[in-house]
C-alpha positions as YAML, in Angstrom:
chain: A
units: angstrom
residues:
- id: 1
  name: UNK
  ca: [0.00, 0.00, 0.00]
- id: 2
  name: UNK
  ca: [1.59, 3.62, -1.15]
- id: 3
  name: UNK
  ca: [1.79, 5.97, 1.56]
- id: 4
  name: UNK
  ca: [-0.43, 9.19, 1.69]
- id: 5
  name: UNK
  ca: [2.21, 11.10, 2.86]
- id: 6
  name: UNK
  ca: [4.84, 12.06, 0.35]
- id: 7
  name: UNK
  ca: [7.80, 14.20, 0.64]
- id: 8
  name: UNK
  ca: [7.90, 17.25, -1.68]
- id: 9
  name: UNK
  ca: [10.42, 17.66, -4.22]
- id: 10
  name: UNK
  ca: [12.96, 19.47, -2.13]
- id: 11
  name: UNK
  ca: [14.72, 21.84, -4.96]
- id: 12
  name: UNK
  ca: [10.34, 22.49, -5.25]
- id: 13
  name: UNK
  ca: [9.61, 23.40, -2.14]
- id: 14
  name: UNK
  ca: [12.78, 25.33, -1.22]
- id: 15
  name: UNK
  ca: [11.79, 27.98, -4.26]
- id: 16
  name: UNK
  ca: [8.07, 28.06, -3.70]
- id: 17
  name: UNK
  ca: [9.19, 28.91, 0.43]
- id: 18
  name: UNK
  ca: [11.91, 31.65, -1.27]
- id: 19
  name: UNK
  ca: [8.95, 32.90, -3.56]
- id: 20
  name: UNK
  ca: [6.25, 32.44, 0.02]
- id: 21
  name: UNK
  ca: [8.56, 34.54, 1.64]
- id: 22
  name: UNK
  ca: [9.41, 37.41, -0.55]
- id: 23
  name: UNK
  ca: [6.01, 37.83, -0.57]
- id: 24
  name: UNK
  ca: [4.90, 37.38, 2.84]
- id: 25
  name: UNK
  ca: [7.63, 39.99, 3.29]
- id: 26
  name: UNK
  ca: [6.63, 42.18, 0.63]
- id: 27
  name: UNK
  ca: [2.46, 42.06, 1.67]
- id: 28
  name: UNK
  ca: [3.55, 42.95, 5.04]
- id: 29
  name: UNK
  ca: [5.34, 45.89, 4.73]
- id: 30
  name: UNK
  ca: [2.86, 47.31, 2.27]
- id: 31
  name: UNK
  ca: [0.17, 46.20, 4.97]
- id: 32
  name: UNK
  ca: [2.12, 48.25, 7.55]
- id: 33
  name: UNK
  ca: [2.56, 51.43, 5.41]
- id: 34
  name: UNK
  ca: [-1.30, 51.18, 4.08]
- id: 35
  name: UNK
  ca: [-3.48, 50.42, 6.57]
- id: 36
  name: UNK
  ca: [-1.75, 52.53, 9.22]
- id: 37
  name: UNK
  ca: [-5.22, 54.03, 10.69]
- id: 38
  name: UNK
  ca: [-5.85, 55.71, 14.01]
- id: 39
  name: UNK
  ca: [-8.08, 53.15, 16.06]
- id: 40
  name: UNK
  ca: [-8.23, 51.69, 19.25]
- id: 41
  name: UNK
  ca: [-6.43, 48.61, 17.58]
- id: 42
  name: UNK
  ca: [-4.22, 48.93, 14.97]
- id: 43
  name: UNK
  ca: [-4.92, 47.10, 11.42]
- id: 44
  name: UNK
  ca: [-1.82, 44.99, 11.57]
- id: 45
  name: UNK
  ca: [-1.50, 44.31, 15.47]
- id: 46
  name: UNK
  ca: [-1.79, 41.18, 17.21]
- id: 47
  name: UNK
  ca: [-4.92, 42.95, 18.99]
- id: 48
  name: UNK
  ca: [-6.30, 42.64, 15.54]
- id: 49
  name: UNK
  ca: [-5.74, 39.44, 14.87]
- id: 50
  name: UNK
  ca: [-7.19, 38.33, 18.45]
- id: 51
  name: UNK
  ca: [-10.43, 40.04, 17.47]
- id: 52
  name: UNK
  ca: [-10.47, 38.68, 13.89]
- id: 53
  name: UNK
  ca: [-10.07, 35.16, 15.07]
- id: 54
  name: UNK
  ca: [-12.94, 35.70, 17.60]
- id: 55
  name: UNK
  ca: [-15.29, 36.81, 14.76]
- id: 56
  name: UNK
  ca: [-14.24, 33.73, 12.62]
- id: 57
  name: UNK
  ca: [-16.91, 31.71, 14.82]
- id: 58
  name: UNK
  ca: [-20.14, 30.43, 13.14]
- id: 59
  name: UNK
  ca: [-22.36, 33.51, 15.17]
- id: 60
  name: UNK
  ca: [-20.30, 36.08, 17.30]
- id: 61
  name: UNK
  ca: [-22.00, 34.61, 20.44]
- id: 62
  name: UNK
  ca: [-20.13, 31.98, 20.25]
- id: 63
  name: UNK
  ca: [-17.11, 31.79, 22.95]
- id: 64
  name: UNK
  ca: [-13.66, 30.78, 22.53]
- id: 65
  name: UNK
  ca: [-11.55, 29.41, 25.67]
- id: 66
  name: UNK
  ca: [-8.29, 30.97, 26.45]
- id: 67
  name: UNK
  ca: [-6.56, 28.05, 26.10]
- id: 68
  name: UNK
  ca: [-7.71, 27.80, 22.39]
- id: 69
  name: UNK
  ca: [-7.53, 31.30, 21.32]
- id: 70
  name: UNK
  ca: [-3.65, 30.93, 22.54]
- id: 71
  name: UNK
  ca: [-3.50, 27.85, 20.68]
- id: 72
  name: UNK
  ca: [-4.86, 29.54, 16.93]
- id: 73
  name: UNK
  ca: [-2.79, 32.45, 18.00]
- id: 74
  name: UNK
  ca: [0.34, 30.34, 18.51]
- id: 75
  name: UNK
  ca: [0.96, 32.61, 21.59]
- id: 76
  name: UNK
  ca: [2.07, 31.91, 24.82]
- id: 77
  name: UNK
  ca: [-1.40, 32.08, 26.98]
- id: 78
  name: UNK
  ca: [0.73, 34.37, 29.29]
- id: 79
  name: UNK
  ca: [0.77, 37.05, 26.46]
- id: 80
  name: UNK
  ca: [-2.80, 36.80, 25.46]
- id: 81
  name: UNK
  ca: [-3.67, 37.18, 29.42]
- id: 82
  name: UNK
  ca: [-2.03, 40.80, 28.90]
- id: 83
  name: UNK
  ca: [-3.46, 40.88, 25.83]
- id: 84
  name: UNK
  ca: [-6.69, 40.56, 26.49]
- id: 85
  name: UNK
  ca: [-7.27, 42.51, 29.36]
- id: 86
  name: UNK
  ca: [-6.23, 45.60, 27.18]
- id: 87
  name: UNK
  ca: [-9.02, 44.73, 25.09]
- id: 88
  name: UNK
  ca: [-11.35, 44.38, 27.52]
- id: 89
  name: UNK
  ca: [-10.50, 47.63, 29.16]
- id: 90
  name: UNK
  ca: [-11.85, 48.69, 25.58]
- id: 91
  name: UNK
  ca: [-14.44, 46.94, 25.78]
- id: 92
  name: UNK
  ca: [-13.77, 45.04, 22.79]
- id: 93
  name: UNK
  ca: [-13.89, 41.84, 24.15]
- id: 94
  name: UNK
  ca: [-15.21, 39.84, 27.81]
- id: 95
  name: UNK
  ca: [-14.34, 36.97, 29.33]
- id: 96
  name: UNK
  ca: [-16.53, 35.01, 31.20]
- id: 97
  name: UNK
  ca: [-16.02, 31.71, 33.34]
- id: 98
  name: UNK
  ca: [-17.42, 28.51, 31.91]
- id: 99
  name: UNK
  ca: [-20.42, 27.36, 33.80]
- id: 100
  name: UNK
  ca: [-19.35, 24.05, 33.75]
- id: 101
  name: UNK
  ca: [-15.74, 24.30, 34.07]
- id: 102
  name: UNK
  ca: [-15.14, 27.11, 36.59]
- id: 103
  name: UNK
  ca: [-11.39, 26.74, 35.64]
- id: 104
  name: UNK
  ca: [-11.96, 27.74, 31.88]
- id: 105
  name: UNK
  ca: [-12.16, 31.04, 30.97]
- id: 106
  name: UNK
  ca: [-14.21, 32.12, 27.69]
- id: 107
  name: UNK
  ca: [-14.10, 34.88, 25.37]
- id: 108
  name: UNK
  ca: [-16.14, 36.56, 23.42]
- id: 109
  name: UNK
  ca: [-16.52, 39.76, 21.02]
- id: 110
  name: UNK
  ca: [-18.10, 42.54, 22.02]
- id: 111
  name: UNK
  ca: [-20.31, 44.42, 19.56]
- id: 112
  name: UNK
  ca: [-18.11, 47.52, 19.95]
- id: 113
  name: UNK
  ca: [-15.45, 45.15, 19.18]
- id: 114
  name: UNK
  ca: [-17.59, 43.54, 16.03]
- id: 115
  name: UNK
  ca: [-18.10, 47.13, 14.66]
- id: 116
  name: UNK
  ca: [-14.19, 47.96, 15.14]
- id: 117
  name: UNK
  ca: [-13.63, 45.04, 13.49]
- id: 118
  name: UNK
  ca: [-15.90, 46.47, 10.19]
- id: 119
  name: UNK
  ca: [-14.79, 49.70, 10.39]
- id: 120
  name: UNK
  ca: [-11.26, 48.81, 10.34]
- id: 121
  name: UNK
  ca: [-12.27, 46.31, 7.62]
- id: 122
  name: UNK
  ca: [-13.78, 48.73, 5.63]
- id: 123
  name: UNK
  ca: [-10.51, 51.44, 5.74]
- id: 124
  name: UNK
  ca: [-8.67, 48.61, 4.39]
- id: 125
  name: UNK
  ca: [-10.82, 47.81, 1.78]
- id: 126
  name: UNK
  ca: [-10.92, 51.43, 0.67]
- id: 127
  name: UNK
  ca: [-7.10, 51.75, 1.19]
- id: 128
  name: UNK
  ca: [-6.81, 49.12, -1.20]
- id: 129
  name: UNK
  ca: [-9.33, 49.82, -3.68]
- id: 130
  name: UNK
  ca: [-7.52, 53.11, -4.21]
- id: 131
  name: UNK
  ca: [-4.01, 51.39, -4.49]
- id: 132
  name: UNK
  ca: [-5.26, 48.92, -6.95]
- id: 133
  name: UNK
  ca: [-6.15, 51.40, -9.13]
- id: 134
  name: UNK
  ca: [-2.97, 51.78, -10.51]
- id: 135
  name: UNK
  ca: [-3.38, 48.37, -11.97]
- id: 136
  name: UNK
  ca: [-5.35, 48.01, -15.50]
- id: 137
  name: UNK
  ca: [-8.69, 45.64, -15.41]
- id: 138
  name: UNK
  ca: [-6.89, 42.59, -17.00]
- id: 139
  name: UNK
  ca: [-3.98, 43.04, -14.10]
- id: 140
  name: UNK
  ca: [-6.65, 43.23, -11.61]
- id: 141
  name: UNK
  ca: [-8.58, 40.02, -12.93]
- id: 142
  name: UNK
  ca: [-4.68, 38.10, -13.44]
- id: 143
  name: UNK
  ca: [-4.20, 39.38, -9.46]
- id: 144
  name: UNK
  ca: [-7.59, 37.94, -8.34]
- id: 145
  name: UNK
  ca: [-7.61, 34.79, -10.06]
- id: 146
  name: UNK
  ca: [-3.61, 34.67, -8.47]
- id: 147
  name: UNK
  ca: [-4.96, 35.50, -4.61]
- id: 148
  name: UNK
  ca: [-7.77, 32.85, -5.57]
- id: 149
  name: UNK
  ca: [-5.19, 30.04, -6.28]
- id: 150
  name: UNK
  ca: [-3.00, 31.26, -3.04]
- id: 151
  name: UNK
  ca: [-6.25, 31.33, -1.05]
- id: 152
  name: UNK
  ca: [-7.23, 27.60, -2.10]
- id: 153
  name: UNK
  ca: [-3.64, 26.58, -1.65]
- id: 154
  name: UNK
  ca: [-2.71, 28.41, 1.59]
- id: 155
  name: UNK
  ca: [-5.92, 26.13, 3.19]
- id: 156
  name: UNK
  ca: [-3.36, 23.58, 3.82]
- id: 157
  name: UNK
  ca: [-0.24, 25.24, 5.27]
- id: 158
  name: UNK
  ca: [-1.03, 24.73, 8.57]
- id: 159
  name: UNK
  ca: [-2.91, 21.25, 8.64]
- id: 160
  name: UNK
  ca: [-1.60, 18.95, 10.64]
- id: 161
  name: UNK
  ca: [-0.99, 15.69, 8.67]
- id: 162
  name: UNK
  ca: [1.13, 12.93, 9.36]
- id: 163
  name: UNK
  ca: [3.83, 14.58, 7.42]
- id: 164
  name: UNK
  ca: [4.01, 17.86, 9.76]
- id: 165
  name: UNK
  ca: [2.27, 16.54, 12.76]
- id: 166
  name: UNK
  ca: [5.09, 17.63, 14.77]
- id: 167
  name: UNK
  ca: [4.88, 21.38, 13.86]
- id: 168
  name: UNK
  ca: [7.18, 24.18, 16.34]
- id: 169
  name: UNK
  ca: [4.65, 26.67, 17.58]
- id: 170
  name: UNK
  ca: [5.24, 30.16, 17.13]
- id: 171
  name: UNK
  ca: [5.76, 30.77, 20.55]
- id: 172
  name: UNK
  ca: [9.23, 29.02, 20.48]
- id: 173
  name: UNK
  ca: [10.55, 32.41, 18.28]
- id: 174
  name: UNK
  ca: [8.95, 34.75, 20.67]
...
């Protein structure tokens, strides 16, 4: 029986992880310079991201534990302890003991942290609409079917499979 799990090519996969991170690199520090807004939470912040990942949940009611929001992310749960009491001091998100499990601790968006969230989703679209219009239509529609295929493919970067199930969390560069 052939395995599942199959080694890529390495000459392959070294220059589509040069080509990943030129422009991881490259997104990034456009990111930074172009959706620099003045908000309680900055676009490209780790606060961000916390409050994105809550709103990723099937309703926004929905609660996430601590230990699973540290998990997703790949922060120590130290950090997100600071981290989200200065959201919570904005009121962007609460936390809440489990009723069953006294010991776990839940969070969940707030709706001022829900309409942060859209506001600071809606700067960046506009910031981006107005970059992108240095681009001509049939560059825009090459660039969108291009962030399509790196959407679809970028689905499986972080699955663990039997290949990667022994993955270094992020916390071990912090």
């Amino acid at each position: 029986m052939k395995s599942t799990c199959q080694k890529p090519d390495s000459d392959i996969a070294a220059k589509a992880g040069i080509q990943f991170i030129d422009f991881t690199f490259h997104f990034f520090n456009m990111a930074k310079t172009l959706f620099r807004h003045e908000n309680q939470v900055r676009a490209n912040s780790l606060a961000f991201q916390t409050i994105l990942e809550l709103s990723q949940h099937e309703d926004h009611s929905t609660p996430i534990s601590m230990s699973d929001l540290a998990d997703q992310l790949r922060i120590p749960k130290q950090q997100l302890t600071k981290l989200v009491n200065d959201l919570e001091e904005k009121q962007l998100v609460t936390r809440i003991h489990n009723k069953t499990n006294r010991r776990k601790v839940d969070i969940f968006i707030t709706p001022a942290g829900q309409n942060l969230l859209a506001e600071l989703h809606q700067a960046m679209l506009n910031s981006t609409i107005l970059a992108l219009s240095a681009y001509t239509d049939d560059e825009l529609w090459e660039m969108e079917q291009a962030l399509k295929t790196l959407n679809r493919l970028m689905e499986k970067f972080n699955q663990v499979t039997p290949c990667n199930a022994k993955k270094e969390s992020r916390s071990s560069y912090e």
